[in-house]
PDB file of the backbone (N, CA, C, O) and the ligand in Angstrom, with CONECT records:
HET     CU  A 101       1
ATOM      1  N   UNK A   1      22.509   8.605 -10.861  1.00  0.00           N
ATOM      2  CA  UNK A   1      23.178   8.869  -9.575  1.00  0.00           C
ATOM      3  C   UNK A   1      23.876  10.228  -9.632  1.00  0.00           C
ATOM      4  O   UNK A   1      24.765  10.425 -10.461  1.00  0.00           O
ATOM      5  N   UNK A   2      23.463  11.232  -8.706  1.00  0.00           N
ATOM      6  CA  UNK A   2      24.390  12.000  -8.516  1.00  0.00           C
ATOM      7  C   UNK A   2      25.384  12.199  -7.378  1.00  0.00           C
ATOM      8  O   UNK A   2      25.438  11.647  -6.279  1.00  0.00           O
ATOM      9  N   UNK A   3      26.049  13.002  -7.854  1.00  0.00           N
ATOM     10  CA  UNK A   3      27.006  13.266  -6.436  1.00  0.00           C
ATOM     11  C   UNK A   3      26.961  15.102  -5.779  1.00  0.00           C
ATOM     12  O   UNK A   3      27.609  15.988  -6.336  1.00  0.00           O
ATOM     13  N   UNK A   4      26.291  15.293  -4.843  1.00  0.00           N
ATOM     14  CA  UNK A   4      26.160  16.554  -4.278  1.00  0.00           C
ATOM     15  C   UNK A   4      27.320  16.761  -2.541  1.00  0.00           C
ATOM     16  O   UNK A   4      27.508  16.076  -1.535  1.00  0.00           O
ATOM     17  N   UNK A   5      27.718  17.846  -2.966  1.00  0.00           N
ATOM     18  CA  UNK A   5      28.750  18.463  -1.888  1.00  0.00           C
ATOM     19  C   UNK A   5      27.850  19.099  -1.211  1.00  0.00           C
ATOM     20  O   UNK A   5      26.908  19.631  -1.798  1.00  0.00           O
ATOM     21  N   UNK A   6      28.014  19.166   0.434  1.00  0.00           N
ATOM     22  CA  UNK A   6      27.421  20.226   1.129  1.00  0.00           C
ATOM     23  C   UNK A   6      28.199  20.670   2.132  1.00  0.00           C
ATOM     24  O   UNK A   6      28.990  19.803   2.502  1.00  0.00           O
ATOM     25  N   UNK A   7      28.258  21.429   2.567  1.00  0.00           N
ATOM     26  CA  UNK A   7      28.834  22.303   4.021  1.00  0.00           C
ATOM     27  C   UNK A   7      28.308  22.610   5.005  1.00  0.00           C
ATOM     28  O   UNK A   7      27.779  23.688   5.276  1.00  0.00           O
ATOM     29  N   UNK A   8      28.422  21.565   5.707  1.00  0.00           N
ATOM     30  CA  UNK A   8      27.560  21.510   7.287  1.00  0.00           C
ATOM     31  C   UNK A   8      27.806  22.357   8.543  1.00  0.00           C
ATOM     32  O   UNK A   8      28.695  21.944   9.287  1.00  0.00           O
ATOM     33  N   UNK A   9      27.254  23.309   8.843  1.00  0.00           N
ATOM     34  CA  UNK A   9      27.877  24.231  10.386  1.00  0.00           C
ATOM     35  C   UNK A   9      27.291  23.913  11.716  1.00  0.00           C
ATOM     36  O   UNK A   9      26.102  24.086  11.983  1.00  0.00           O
ATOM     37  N   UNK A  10      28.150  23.457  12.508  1.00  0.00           N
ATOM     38  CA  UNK A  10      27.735  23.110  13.489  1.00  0.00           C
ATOM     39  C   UNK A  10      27.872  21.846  14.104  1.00  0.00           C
ATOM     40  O   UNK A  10      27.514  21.821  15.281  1.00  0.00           O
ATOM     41  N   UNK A  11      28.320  20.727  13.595  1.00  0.00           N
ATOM     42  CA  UNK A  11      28.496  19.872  14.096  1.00  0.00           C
ATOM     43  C   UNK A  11      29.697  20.289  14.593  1.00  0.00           C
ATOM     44  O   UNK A  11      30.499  21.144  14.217  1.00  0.00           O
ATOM     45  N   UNK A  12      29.652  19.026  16.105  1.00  0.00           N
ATOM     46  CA  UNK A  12      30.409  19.351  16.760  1.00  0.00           C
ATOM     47  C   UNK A  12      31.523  18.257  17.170  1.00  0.00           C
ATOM     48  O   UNK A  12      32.672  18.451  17.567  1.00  0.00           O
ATOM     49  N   UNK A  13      30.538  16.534  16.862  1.00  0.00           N
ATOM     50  CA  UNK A  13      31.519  15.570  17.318  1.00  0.00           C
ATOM     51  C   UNK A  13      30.679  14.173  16.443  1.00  0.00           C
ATOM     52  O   UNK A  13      29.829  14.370  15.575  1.00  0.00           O
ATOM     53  N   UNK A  14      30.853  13.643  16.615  1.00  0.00           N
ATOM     54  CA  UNK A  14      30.702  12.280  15.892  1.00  0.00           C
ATOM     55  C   UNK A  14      29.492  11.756  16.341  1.00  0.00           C
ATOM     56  O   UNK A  14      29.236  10.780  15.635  1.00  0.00           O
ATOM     57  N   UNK A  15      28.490  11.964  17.308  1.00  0.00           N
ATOM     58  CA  UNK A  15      27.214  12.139  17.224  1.00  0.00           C
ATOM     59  C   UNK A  15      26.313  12.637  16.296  1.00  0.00           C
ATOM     60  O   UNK A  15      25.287  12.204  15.773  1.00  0.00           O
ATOM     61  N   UNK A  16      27.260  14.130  16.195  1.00  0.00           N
ATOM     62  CA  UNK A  16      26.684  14.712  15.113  1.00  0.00           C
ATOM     63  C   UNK A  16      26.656  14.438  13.289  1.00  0.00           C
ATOM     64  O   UNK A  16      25.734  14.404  12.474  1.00  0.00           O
ATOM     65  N   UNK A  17      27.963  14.296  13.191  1.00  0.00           N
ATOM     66  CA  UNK A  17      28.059  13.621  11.769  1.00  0.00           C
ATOM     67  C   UNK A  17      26.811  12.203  11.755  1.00  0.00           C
ATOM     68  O   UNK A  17      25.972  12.064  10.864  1.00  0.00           O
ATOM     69  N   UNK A  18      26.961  11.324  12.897  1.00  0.00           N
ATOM     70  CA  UNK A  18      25.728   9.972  12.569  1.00  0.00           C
ATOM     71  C   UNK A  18      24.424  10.751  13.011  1.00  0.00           C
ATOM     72  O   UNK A  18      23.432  10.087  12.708  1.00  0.00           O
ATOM     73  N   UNK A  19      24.202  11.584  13.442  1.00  0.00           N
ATOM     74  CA  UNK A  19      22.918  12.348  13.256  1.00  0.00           C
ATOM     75  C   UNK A  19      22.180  12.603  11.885  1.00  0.00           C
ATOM     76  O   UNK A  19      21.033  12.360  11.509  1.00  0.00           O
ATOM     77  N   UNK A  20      23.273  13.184  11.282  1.00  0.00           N
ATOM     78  CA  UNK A  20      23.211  13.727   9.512  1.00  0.00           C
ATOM     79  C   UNK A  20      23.186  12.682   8.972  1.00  0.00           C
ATOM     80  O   UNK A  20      22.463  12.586   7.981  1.00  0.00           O
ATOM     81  N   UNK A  21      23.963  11.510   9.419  1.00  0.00           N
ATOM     82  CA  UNK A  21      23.636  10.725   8.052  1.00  0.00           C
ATOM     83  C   UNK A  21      22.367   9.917   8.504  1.00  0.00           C
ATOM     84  O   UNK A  21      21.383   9.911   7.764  1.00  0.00           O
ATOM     85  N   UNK A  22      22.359   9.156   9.831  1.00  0.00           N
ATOM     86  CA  UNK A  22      20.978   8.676   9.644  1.00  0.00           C
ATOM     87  C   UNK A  22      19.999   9.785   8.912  1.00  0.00           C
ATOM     88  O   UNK A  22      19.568   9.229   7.902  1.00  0.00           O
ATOM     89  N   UNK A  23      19.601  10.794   8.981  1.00  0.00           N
ATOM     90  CA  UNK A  23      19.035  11.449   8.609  1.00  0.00           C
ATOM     91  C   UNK A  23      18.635  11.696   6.598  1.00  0.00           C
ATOM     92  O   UNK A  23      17.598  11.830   5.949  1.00  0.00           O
ATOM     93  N   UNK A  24      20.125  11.644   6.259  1.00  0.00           N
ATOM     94  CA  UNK A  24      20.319  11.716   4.958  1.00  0.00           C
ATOM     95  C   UNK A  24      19.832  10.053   4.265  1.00  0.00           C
ATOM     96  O   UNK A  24      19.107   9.987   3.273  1.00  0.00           O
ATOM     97  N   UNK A  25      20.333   8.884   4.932  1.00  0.00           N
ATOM     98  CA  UNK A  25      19.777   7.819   4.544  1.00  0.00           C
ATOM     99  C   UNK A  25      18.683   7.534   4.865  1.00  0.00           C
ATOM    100  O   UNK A  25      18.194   6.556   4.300  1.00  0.00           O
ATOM    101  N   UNK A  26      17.880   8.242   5.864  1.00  0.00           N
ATOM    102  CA  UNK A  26      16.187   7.900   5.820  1.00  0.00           C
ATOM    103  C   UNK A  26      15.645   8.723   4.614  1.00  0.00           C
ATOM    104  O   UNK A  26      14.567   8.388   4.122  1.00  0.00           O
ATOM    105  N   UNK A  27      16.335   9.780   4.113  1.00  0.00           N
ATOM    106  CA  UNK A  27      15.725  10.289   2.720  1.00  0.00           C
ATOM    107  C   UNK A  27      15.722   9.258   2.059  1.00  0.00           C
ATOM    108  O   UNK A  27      14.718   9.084   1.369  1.00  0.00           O
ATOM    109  N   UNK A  28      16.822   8.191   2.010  1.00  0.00           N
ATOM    110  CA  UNK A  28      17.063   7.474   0.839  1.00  0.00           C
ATOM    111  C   UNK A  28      18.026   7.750  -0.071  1.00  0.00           C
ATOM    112  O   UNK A  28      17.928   7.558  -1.283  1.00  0.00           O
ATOM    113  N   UNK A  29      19.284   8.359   0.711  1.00  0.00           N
ATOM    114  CA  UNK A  29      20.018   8.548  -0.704  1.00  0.00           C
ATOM    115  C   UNK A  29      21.437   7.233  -0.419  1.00  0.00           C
ATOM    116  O   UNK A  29      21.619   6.492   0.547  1.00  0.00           O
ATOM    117  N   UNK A  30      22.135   7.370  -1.551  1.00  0.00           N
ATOM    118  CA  UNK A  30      22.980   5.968  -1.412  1.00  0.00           C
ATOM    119  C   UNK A  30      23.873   5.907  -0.554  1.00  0.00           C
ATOM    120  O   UNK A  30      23.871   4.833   0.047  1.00  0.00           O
ATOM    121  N   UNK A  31      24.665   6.644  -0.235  1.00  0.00           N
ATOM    122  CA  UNK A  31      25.883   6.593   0.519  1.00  0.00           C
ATOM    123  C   UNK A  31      26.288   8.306   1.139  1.00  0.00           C
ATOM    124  O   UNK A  31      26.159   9.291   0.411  1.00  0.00           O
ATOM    125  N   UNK A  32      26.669   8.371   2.260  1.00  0.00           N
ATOM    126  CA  UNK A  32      27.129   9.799   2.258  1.00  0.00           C
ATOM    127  C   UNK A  32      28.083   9.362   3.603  1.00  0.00           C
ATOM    128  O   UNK A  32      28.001   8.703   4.639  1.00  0.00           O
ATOM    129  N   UNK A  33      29.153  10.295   2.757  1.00  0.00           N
ATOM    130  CA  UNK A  33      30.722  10.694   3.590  1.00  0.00           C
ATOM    131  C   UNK A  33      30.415  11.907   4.074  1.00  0.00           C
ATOM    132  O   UNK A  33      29.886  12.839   3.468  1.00  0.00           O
ATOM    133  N   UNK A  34      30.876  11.843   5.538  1.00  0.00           N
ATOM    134  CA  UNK A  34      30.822  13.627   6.190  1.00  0.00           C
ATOM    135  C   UNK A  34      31.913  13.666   6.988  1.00  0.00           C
ATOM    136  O   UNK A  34      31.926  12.994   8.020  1.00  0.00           O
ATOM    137  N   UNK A  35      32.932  14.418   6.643  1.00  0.00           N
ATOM    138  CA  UNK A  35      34.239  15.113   7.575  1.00  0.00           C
ATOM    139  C   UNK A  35      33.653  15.998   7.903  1.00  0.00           C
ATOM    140  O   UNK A  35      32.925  16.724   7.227  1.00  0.00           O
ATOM    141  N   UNK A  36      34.121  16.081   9.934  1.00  0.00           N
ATOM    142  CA  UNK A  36      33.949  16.876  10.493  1.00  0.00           C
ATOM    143  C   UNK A  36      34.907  17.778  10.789  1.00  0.00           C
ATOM    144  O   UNK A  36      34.700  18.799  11.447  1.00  0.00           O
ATOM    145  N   UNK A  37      36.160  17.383  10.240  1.00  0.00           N
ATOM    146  CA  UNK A  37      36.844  18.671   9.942  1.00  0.00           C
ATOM    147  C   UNK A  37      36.400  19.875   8.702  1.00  0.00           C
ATOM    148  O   UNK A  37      36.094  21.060   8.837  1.00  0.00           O
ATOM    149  N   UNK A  38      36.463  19.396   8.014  1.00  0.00           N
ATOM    150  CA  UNK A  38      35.887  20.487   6.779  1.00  0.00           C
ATOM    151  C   UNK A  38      34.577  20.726   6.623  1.00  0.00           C
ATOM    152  O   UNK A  38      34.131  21.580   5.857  1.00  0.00           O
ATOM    153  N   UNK A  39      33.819  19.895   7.429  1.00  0.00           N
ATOM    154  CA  UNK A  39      32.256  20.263   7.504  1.00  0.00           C
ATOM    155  C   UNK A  39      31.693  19.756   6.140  1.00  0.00           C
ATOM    156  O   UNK A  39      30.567  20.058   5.746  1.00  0.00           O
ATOM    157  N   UNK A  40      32.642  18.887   5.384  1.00  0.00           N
ATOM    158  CA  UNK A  40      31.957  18.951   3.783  1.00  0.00           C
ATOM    159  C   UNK A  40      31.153  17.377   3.669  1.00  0.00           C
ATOM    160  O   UNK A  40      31.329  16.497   4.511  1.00  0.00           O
ATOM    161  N   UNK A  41      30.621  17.289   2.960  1.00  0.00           N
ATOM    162  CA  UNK A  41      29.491  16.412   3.298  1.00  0.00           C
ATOM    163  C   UNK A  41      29.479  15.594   1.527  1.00  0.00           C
ATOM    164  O   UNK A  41      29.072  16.274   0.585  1.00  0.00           O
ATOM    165  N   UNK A  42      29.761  14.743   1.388  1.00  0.00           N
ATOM    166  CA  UNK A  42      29.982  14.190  -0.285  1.00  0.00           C
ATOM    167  C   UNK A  42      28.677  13.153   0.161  1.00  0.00           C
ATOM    168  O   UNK A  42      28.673  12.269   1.017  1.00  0.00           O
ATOM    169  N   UNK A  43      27.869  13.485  -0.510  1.00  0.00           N
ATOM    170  CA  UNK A  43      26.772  12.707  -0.763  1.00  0.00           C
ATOM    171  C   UNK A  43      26.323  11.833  -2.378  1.00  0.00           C
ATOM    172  O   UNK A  43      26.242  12.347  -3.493  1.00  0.00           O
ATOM    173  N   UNK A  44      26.160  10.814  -2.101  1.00  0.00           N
ATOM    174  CA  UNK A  44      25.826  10.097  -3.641  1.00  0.00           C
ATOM    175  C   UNK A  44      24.291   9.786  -3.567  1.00  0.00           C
ATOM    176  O   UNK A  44      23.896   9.135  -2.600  1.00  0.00           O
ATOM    177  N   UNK A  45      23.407  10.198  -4.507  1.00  0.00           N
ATOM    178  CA  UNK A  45      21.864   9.909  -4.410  1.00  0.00           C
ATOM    179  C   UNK A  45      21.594   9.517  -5.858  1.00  0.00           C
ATOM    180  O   UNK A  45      22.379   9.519  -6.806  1.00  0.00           O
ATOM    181  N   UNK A  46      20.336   9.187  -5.815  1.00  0.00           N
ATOM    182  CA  UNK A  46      19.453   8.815  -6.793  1.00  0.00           C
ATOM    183  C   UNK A  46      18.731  10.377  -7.513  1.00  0.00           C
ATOM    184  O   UNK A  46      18.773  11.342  -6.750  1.00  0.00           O
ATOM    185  N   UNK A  47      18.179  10.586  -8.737  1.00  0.00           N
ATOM    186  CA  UNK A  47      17.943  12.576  -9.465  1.00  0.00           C
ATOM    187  C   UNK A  47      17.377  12.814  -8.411  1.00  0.00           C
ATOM    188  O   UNK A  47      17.651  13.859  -7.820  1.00  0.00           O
ATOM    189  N   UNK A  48      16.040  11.533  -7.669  1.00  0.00           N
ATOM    190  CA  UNK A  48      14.739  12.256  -7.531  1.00  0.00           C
ATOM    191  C   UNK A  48      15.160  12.450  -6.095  1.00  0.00           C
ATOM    192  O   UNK A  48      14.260  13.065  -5.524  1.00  0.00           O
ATOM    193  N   UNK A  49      16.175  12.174  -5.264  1.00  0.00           N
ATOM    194  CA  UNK A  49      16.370  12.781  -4.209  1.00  0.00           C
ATOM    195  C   UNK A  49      17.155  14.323  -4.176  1.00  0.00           C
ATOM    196  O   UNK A  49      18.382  14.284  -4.082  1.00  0.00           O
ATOM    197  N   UNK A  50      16.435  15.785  -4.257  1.00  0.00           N
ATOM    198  CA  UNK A  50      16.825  16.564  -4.456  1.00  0.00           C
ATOM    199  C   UNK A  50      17.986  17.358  -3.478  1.00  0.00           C
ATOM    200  O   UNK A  50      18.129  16.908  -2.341  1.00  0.00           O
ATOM    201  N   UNK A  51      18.575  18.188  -3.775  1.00  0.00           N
ATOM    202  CA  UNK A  51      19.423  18.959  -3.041  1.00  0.00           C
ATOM    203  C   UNK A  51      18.919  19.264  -1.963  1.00  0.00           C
ATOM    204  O   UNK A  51      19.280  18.874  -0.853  1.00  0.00           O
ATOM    205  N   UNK A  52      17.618  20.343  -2.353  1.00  0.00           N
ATOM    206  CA  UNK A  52      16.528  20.963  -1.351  1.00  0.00           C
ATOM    207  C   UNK A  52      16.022  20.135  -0.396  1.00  0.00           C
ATOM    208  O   UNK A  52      15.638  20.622   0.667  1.00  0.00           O
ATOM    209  N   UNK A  53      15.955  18.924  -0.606  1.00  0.00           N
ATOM    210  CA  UNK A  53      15.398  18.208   0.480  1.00  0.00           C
ATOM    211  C   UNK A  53      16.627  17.483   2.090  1.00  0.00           C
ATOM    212  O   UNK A  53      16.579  17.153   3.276  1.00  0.00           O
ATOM    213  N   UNK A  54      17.365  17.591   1.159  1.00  0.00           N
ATOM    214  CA  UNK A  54      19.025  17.034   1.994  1.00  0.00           C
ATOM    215  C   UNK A  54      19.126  18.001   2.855  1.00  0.00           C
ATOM    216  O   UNK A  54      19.157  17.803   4.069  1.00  0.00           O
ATOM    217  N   UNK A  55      19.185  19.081   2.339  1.00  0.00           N
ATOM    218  CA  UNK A  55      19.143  20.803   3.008  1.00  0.00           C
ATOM    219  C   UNK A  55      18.440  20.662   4.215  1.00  0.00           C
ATOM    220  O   UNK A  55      18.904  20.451   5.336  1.00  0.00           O
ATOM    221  N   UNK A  56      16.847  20.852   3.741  1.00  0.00           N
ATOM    222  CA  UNK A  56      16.254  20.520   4.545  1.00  0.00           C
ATOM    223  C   UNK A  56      15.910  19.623   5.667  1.00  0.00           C
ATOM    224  O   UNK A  56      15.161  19.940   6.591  1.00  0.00           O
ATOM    225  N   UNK A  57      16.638  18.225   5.499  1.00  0.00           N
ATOM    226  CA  UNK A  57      16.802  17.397   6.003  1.00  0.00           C
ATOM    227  C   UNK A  57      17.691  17.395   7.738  1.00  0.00           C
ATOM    228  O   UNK A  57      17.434  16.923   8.845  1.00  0.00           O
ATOM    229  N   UNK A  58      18.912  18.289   7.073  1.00  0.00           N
ATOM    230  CA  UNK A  58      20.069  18.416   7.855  1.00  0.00           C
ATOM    231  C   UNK A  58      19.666  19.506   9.006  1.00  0.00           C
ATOM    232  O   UNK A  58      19.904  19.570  10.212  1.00  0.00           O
ATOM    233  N   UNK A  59      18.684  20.639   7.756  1.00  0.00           N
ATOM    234  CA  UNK A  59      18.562  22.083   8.423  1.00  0.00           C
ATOM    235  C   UNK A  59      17.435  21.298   9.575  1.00  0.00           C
ATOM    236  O   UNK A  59      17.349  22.085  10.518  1.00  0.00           O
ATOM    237  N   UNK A  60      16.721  20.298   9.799  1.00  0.00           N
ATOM    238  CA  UNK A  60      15.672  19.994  10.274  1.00  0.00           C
ATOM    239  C   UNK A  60      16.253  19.471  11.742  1.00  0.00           C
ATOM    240  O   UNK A  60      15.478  19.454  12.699  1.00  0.00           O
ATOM    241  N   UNK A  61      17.808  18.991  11.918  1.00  0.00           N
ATOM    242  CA  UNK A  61      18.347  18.806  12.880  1.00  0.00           C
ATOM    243  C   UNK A  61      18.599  20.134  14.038  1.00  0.00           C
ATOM    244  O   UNK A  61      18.534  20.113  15.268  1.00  0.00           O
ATOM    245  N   UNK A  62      18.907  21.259  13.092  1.00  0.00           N
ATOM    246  CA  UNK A  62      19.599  22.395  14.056  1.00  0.00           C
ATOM    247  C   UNK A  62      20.704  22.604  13.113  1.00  0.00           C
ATOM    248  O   UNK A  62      21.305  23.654  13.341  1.00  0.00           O
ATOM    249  N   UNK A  63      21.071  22.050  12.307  1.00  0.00           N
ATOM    250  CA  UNK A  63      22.823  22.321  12.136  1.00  0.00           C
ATOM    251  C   UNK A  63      22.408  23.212  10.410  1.00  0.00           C
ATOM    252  O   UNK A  63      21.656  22.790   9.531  1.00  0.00           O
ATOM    253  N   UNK A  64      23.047  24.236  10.424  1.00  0.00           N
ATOM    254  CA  UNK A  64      23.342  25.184   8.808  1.00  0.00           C
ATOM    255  C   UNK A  64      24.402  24.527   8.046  1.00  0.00           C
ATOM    256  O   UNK A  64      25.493  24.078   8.400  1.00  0.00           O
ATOM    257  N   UNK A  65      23.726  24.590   6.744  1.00  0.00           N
ATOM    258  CA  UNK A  65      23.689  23.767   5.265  1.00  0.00           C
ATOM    259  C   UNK A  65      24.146  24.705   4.188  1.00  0.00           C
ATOM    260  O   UNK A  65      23.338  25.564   3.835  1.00  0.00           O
ATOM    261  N   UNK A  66      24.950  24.677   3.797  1.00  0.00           N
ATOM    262  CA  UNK A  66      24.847  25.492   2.403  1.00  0.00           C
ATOM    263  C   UNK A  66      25.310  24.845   1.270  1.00  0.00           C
ATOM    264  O   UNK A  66      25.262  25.406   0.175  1.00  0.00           O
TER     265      UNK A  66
HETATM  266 CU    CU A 101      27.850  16.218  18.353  1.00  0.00          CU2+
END
């Protein structure tokens, strides 16, 4: 299990945060916390769910990831 931080730009309201996470749990990863104040995104996954793909995942909505 890891635990990966991300920094989400662009969300705007609480649509958006359950946007990201449905999104992040159809990857399959275990659990993910997202404040939309700090934009920071604490995600817990399994190795083989990679960073790059979460990224991609989020970036696949509209909203910037770093
Ligand atoms: Cu929104």
């Amino acid at each position: 299990m890891t635990k990966t931080v991300l920094t989400i730009n662009g969300m705007m309201c609480g649509h958006c945060v359950a946007a990201v996470k449905k999104a992040l749990f159809k990857l399959g990863v275990t659990n993910a916390d997202i404040d939309l104040e700090t934009k920071k995104a604490v995600i817990e996954a399994e190795d083989n769910i990679t960073k790059e793909s979460m990224i991609n995942a989020i970036e696949d909505l509209g909203y910037e990831c770093e």
